[in-house]
Structure formats: structure tokens, C-alpha cells
C-alpha positions in Angstrom: 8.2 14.8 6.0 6.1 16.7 3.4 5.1 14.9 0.6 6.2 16.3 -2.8 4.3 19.6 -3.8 4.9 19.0 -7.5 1.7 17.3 -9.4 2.4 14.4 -11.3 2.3 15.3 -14.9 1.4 12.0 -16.0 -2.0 10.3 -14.5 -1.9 7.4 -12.5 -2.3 4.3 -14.8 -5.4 2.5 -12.6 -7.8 -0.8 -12.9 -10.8 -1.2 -10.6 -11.9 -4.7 -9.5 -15.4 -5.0 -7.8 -18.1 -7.6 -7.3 -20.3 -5.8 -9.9 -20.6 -3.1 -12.1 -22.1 -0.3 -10.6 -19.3 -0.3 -7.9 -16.6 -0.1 -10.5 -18.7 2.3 -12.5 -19.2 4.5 -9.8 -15.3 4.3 -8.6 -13.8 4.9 -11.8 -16.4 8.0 -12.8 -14.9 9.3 -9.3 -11.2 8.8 -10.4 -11.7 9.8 -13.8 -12.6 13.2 -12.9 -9.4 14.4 -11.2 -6.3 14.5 -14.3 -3.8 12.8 -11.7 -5.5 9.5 -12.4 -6.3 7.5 -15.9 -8.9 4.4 -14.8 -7.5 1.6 -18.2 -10.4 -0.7 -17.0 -12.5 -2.2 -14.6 -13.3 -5.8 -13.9 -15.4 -7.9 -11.6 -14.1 -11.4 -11.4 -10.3 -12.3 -10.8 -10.2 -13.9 -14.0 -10.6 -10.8 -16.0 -8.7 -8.5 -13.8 -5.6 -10.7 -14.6 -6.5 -10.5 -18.2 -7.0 -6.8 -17.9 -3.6 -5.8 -15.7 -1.3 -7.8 -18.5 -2.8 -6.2 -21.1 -3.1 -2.3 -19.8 -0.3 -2.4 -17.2 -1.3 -0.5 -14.6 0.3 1.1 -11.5 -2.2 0.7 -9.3 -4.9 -1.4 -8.8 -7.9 -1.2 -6.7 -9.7 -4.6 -5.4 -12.6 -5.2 -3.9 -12.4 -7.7 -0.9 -15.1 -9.9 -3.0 -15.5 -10.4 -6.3 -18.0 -12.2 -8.4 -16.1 -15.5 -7.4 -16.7 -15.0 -3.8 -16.0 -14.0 -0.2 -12.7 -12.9 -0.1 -11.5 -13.9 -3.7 -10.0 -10.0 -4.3 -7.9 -11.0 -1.7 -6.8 -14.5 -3.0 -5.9 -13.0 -6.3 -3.6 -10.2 -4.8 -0.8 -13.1 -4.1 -1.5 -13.9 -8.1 -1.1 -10.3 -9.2 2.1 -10.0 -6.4 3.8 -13.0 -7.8 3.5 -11.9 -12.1 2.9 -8.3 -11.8 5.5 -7.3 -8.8 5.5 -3.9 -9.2 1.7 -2.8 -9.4 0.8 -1.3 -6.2 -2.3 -2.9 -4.4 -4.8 -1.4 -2.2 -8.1 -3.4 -1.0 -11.4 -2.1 -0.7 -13.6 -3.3 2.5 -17.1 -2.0 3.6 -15.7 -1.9 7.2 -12.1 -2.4 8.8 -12.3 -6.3 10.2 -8.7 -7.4 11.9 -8.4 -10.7 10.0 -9.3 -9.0 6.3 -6.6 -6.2 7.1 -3.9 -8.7 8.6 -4.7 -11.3 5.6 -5.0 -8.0 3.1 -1.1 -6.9 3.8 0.4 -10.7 4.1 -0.7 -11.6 0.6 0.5 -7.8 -0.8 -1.5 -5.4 -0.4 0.1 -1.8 0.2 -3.2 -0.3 1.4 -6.5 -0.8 2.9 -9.2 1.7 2.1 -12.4 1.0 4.5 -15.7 2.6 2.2 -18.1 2.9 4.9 -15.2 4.8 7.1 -13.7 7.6 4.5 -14.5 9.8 2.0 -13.9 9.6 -1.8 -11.3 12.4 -1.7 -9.3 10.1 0.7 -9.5 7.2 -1.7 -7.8 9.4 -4.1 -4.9 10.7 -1.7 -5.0 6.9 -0.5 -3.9 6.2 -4.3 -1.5 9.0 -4.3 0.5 7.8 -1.4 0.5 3.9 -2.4 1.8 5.3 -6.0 4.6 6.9 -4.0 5.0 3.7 -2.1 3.8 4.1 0.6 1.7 2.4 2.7 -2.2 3.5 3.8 -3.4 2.3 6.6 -5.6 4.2 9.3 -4.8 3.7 13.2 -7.6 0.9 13.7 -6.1 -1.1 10.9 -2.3 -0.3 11.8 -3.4 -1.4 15.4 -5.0 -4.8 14.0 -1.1 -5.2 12.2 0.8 -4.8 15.6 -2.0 -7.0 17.4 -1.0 -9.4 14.7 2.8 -9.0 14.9 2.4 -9.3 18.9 0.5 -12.7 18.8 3.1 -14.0 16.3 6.3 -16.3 16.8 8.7 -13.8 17.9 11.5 -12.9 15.1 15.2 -13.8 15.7 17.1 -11.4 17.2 19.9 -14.0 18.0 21.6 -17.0 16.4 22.3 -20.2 17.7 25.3 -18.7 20.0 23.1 -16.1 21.2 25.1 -13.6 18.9 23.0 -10.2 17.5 22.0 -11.6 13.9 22.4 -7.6 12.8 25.1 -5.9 12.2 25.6 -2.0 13.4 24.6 -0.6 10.0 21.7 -2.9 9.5 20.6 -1.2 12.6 21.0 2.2 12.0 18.9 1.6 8.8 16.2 -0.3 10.2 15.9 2.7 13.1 15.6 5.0 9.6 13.2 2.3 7.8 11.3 3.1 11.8 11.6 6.7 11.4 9.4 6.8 8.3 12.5 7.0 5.4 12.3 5.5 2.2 15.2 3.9 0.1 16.5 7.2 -1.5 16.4 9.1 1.8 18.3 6.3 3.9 20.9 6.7 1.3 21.6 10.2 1.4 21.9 9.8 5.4 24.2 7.1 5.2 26.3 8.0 2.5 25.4 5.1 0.3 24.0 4.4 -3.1 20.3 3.3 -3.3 21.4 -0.1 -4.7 23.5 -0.7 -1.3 20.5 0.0 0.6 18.1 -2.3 -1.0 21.0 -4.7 -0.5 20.9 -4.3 3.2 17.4 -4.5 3.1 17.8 -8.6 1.6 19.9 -8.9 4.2 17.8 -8.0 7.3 14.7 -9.7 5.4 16.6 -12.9 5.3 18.3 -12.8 8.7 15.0 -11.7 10.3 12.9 -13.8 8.8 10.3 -11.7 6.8 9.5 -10.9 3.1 8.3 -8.0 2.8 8.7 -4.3 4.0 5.5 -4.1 6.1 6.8 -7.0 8.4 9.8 -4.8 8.5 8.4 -1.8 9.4 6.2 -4.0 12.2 9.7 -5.5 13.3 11.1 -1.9 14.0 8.2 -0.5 15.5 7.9 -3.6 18.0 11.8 -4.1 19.0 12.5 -1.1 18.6 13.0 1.8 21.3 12.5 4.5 18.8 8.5 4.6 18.0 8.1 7.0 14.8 4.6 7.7 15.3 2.6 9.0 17.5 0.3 7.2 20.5 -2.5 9.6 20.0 -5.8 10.0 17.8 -4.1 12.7 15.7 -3.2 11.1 12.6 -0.1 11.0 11.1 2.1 10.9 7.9 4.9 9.8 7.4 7.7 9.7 4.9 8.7 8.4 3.1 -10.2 -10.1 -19.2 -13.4 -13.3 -24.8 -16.9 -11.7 -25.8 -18.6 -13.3 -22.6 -16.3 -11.7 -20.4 -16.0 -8.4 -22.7 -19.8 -7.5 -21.3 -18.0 -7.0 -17.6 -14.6 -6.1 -18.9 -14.3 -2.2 -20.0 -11.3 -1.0 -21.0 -10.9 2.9 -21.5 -8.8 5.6 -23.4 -7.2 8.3 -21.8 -9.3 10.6 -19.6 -8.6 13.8 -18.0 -10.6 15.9 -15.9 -10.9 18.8 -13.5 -7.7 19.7 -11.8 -7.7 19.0 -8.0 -4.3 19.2 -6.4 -2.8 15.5 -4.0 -1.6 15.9 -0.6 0.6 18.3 0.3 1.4 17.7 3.4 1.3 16.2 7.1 -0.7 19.4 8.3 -3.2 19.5 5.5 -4.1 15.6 6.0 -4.4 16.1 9.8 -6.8 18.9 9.1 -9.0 16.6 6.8 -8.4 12.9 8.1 -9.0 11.8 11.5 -6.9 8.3 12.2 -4.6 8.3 8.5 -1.5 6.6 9.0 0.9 6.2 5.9 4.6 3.9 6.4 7.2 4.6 3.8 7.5 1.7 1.0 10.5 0.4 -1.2 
């Protein structure tokens, strides 16, 4: 489904979190430059990126795997920034796609992993684009890790104790849409129902299946599921639907604009420029 062809007006509120400041520096002069995004601040321990996100609310926020606390500590404050800040949209920034990091990156919230060493910068920007949409980045090696993960797990229930179906007929047909790539609004209009019905449904299933969140979901679907949404091949895919010590690290910045460049259009213009992008449809 084509993504929407309309440029957002307003940029793209964003913090940047690495493990020093000439990786921030050098992310948010990229960002900066295109007028869909605004980059409010960058950080580089956990400390101050909390600091910064509750005071220049942000919509998206980009973390380095490691921070100036340590291995993996932009991943330990993601559940932090999940739990206080639900609705800021996450992606995690790795020098190289590892199955643990991606498998730990998604359980504790994050609704993308961008790889540095494996991408270009103009597909960190469409990578923001489509996790501000809500959806979900993720190229093939990393949605591969997921199922891996999913298949090596304690199976879901698909029963109750009497060995009944735990889902009812409707909770079907919408997980075979949340499977076929729709989003909240879209599963609506093809059911009939309002969007507050559907995000009912969706507590529902989570509870009876067992899962939190709507990657799990999607993982559920695609593994029980006759209906696969996306493709087997190598062609990629898309689919829709911080006081003064710490001020010397902690930058906070007015509104920027810069040259126009225009987000993804649509499935045929990222298969032309992306080899192995794979984006899931997000509440």
C-alpha cells in the first residue's frame, strides 16, 4: 500500500542519543538539513536523554546501542523511555545487525533497527519517516532474527484448557488484516468498525494470546498463520500500514529547516533504492 504522497507540513520533533558527540553531531547536521525533521537535542548518556525527551517532547528518538554508560545501555533505557514516554517512537542504532541486539532491541520497545555500517543516510531518514507513521523498520536479516526468535520461543496459546479456540471469528479476520500489513484505521474501514473497537480487539487478542505488544502480534500472524503477507525473496518489501556538567554534552536546539527533499513515496521507489527493507504496520 503506497505510503501517503503528502509531505508533512510540520518537521518531525527528534532527539539523538550516542556514545559521544561527534556521532550525534554528525547525525543531527544530517537530519537537520531535510525540513521534514527538527533534531530538539542530542545526548550521550541515558541520564540526559531522559532529561532531554521530558523537556522537548519529541516524536522520535534515535539511540545508539551504547551510550557513555556502556555496552548496551541505549538499549536498557528504551524500557525507561517506553514505560514514561509511551508514545515517542524508538529506533536503535547498531554498527552491524547482531540477532540478540535486534531480538532484545524490539522486546524492550523499539519500533526500528537501523544497522550504520549496512544503509545509507537517506534510509535513516525514510527509516524515521516510516516509524513516525508507525510503522515498523526492520530489513530481512533483522526480521529473520525476529521469526528465529518467535520459532525458538514457548509456543503461544491457541487453545484453552478445554482445548477450545481462545479467538473468536472476528479476532481472526483482524489478525489476518494486522498479517496483511493494515493499520488501525484501515482494519476499520474493512470491517465496518470504529477505530476505538479495533484497538479494543487488539487488548483482547494481546491478553488471550499472551503478548504485549504489536510486534509479537504481527510475529504471531506471520507464524500461525496461512496467509504470509510478504514476500520469501530478496526483493524488499513495504508494507502498510539532561545541570551545567551535563549541559557540556546536552544541546538543545531551535527550529531548523533546510533543503527540501521529498519521504517515501512508495513500495516501487524503495525497491529501486533499498535492497532487503522490510516495514510492518504499527498501532
Amino acid at each position: 500500500m503506497p505510503l501517503p504522497h503528502q509531505p508533512r507540513k510540520v518537521p518531525i520533533r527528534v532527539v539523538v542519543a550516542d556514545a559521544n558527540l561527534l556521532g550525534c553531531g554528525l547525525v543531527s547536521a544530517g537530519l537537520s538539513r531535510r525540513s521534514q525533521f527538527v533534531v530538539v537535542g542530542y545526548a550521550t548518556s541515558a541520564h540526559e536523554l531522559l532529561r532531554l525527551i521530558d523537556t522537548c517532547a519529541p516524536e522520535v528518538a534515535l539511540i545508539s546501542s551504547t551510550l557513555q554508560d556502556g555496552d548496551f545501555s541505549g538499549i536498557s533505557v528504551m524500557a525507561e523511555i517506553r514505560s514514561k514516554y509511551p508514545g515517542i517512537r524508538i529506533v536503535l542504532l547498531i554498527d552491524r545487525s547482531e540477532p540478540e541486539v535486534v531480538v532484545q532491541a524490539f522486546r524492550a520497545g523499539a519500533r526500528g533497527v537501523f544497522a550504520r555500517s549496512e544503509s545509507h543516510f537517506k534510509w535513516l531518514c525514510k527509516c524515521v519517516l516510516c516509524v513516525h507513521q508507525g510503522q515498523i523498520w526492520a530489513n530481512t536479516q533483522q526480521f529473520e532474527f525476529m521469526l528465529d526468535a518467535v520459532a525458538h520461543a514457548p509456543s503461544l496459546r491457541v487453545v484453552d484448557a478445554d482445548g477450545a479456540k481462545l479467538l473468536t471469528k472476528r479476532e481472526e479476520d483482524l489478525l489476518h488484516l494486522v498479517a496483511d500489513g493494515l493499520g488501525n484505521r484501515d482494519i476499520a474501514r474493512q470491517l465496518s468498525l470504529s477505530e476505538h473497537t479495533v484497538k479494543n480487539y487488539m487488548f483482547r487478542i494481546f491478553e488471550k494470546l499472551g503478548i504485549s505488544n504489536r510486534v509479537e502480534l504481527v510475529l504471531y500472524a506471520l507464524t500461525n498463520s496461512k496467509r504470509v503477507p510478504l514476500s520469501s525473496d530478496e526483493s524488499p518489501t513495504v508494507t502498510s500500514r539532561a545541570q551545567s556538567h551535563s549541559a557540556t554534552r546536552l544541546r538543545r536546539f531551535p527550529h531548523q529547516r533546510g533543503s527540501q527533499t521529498s519521504p517515501v513515496r512508495n513500495a516501487s521507489e524503495a525497491s529501486s533504492s533499498s535492497k532487503n527493507l522490510t516495514t510492518l504496520p504499527q498501532s
